[in-house]
Phi, psi and omega in degrees: 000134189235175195337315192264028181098329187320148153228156182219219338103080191299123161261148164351303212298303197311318191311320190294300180314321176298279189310346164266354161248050170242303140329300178312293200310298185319310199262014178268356305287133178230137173299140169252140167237143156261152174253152173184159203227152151251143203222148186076029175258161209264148195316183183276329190312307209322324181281144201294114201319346196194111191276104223255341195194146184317310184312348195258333178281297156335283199311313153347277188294336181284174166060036169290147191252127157271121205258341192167187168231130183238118137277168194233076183287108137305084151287153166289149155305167180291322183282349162290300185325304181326290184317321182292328182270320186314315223267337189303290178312332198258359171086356178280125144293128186238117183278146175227124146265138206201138134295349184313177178275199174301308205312305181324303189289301161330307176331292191275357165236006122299316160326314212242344181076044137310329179223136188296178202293313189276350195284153199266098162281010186306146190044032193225302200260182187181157167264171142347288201270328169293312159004276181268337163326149186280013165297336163228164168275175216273332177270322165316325201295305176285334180289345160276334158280356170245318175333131156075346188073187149123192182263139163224168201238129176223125165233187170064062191224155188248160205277001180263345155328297172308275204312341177283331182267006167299294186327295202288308168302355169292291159333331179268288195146020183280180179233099192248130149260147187261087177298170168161160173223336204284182161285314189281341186274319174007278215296286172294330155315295189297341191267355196279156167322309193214097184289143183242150182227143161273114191316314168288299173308294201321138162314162163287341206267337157275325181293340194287294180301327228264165166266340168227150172243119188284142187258355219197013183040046180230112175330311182291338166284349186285329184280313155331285173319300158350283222288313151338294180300319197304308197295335161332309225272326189278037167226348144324282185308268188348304178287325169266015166265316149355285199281344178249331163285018169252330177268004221228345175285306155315331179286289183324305191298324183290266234278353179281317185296328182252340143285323162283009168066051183240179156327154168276137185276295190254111176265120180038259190306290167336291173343301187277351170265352178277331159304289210273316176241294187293350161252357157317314195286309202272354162313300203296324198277024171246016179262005180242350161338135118337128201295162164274132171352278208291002218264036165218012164248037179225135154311158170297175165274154161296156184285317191253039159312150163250136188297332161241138356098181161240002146296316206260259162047278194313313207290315189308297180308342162313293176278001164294289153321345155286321182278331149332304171312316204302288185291357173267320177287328149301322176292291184282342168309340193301308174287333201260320210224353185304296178318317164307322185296316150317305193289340172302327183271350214045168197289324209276337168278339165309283169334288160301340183276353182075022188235165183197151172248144218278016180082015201282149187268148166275127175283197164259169170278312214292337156259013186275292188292019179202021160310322171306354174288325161314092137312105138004070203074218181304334175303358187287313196329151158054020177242171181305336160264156043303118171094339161351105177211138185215172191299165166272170196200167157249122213260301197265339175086031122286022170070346162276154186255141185253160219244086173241345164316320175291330181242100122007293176310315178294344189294345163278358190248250184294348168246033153285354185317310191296307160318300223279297184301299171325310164265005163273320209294337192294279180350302172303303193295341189289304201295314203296343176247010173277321151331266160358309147342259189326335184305339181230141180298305225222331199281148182286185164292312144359305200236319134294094171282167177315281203320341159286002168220064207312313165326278169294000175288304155346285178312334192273338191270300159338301206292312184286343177292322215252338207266346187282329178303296199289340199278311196220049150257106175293323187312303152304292175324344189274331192280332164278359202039038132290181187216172197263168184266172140255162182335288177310321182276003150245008152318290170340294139341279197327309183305304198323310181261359193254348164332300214284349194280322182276317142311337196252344178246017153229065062315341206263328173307307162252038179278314186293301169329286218275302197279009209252262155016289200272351166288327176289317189287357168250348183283323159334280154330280169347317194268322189308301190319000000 
């Protein structure tokens, strides 16, 4: 029908001329409809009250006057495209399924950045019916929709397409979450890892089928949700890296202890209120850690990933061996070296510290690790104590000086208190910045600082609160057997403990490293492909 009513006879040219501003329409991209009419058809009585067979539809539909074209605009929201490059970063691939024609669907997924502006899609886009067509096979099918990764487009499909192309990513070893609203979508919601249905839109017969319902129909909550789990899972991880390179530290010092043969450092009780109480608050705050600057910049995990690794593995044993290190290493620094160490501050940084030292005599290590050797009197002779003497001291920091010049021996026994009370507090103070740590997998500290998470600081402040209570209550302390510090002996502590802090940003370097790598060899990949 042309401008003034006429109608006439579509020739090639009109044909041509339609289908290229149909094109057109298509790449701006607006859904295109045609209109067309029928004309010389018989009044409605006439027509048969029910239309029973294609044939009675056929008479109808053929022999149409074509009157025009309507596009149809659908913008994407604003917030796709963004969610789409986020989702682009994070190694999540986004499949676009459509009823559109090809064009259309290319169109809106250049619009939206599934494919770049300039990108070559030959083997990215496909209809339906070409797909699945028997030009290929199931392993050509997977080998084209996994070659290279990356995003693909399928248009013009029909609803058993989707479930198929659900299957076939299944197949591969993918994890496909499913979108969808329809009735037709059902079927492929229930088969995806994980179906999402739209809340507003969506049927109930998709919502039904599906495992999440978008509350707010929006794409960009699906990459929240990503983002979200990932942080479960690192802060899952956070708490059992916490928890085992802190236990894996106590495991050391016993065993650190019973191989060089010194004093026991630690005792029982001790252990178990440092299990049991002063490391519970900052485990539980770390379940309030803040997702990482990166965690939608890490490729997934794999379905058969492991949860320690043998990288996480090393690190738990790293820091697990320092601390070990730590709390065995202050304890004989007590015996060995206290004294140099003083003497190191001089009287006049002494002073200013409001400390003094309390006079306990310096051993050898070779009488340290063989103490058990040590006898009373005569049993000494001709042994490494022979003549074996040490000062009187005050032992337990209750300002009275105890009398061991007479028993010697015993400064290996009941006047180790003072070690002892040293490796507990290092123990506390390790793990408490080992916390500190654990906030992040990979991120310094630099860059997560502690204050991003108020909760462990909160926790740490408990923790270390619980620990000054049994330390200067004497009443508690007779029951922990410790003793109270003075300034220099939590100098100590610090030197002792804050090593794991510096150890841990430099594995955390090269953690950044190693993942830094394995994202450049897949963005790599990604582009040859």
């Amino acid at each position: 029908m042309r401008a003034d009513g006429t109608v006439e006879k579509l020739s090639a040219v009109d044909r041509k001329s339609i289908e290229a501003r149909i094109n057109d329409m298509a790449t701006r991209p607006l859904r295109t409809l045609g209109m067309a009419l029928k004309t010389g058809m018989d009044p409605v009585s006439k027509l048969p009250s029910q239309l029973k067979n294609t044939d009675e539809y056929a008479q109808i539909e053929s022999e149409l006057v074509f009157v025009g074209l309507t596009g149809i605009k659908d913008p994407a929201r604003p917030e796709v495209r963004p969610a789409i490059a986020e989702c682009q970063d994070a190694g999540i691939r986004v499949i676009m399924i459509t009823g559109d024609n090809k064009t259309t669907a290319e169109a809106i997924a250049r619009d939206v950045g599934i494919f770049g502006a300039d990108e070559d899609v030959a083997g990215k886009s496909f209809t339906g019916a070409e797909f699945f067509s028997d030009s290929y096979s199931d392993a050509q099918r997977a080998d084209l929709i996994m070659q290279g990764g990356g995003s693909r487009v399928f248009s013009r499909t029909e609803p058993r397409d989707k479930q198929a192309l659900v299957k076939l990513l299944r197949s591969c070893d993918e994890v496909p979450a499913m979108t969808g609203d329809g009735v037709n979508d059902a079927p492929a919601l229930k088969q995806a890892s994980i179906g999402i249905a739209m809340g507003i839109a969506g049927t109930e017969v998709a919502k039904e089928a599906a495992d999440m319902i978008l509350a707010d129909d929006n794409f960009a909550t699906i990459v929240s949700a990503v983002e979200e789990g990932r942080s479960i899972y690192s802060n899952m991880k956070a708490f059992i890296r916490y928890m085992i390179s802190s236990n894996i530290g106590e495991v050391a010092s016993i065993f650190f202890t019973s191989a060089i043969g010194v004093p026991e450092g630690l005792i029982p009780v001790q252990l178990l209120w440092v299990n049991l109480v002063t490391d519970g608050p900052p485990a539980t705050a770390l379940g309030f850690n803040p997702p990482d600057p990166d965690v939608m910049r890490r490729p997934p995990r794999g379905m058969n990933d492991v949860l320690i690794n043998n990288w996480v593995f090393f690190r738990y044993m790293v820091i697990g061996m320092y601390v070990g290190f730590a709390t065995v290493g202050v304890f004989v620094f007590w015996f060995i070296y206290y004294q140099d160490f003083v003497d190191y501050l001089g009287p006049e940084m002494m002073t200013k510290l409001g400390a003094t030292y309390d006079g306990h005599t310096m051993v050898t290590y070779e009488q340290l690790t063989h103490w058990g050797q040590c006898r009373e009197g005569a049993a000494a002779k001709g042994t490494m104590f022979e003549g074996f003497t040490v000062a009187d001291f005050d032992y337990d920091g209750d300002g009275d000086v105890d009398n061991f010049s007479d028993h010697p021996c015993t400064m290996f026994t009941k006047g180790k208190m003072q070690a002892s009370t040293l490796s507990l507090s290092v123990l506390v103070t390790i793990e408490m910045f080992n916390a500190l740590n654990a906030i992040s997998e990979d991120g310094s500290l630099l860059t997560m600082p502690p204050w991003v998470n108020p909760w462990l600081l909160l926790a740490m402040a408990v923790s270390f609160a619980l620990h000054f209570v049994i330390l200067y209550v004497p009443a508690l302390a007779t029951i922990f057997s410790i003793a109270p510090h003075n300034s220099v002996e939590w100098i100590l502590v610090l030197a002792f403990s804050f090593p794991v802090i510096i150890i841990d940003e430099l594995l955390k370097m090269v953690g950044r490293i190693m993942n830094d790598r394995e994202r450049a060899a897949r963005l790599a990949k990604d582009k040859d492909a």
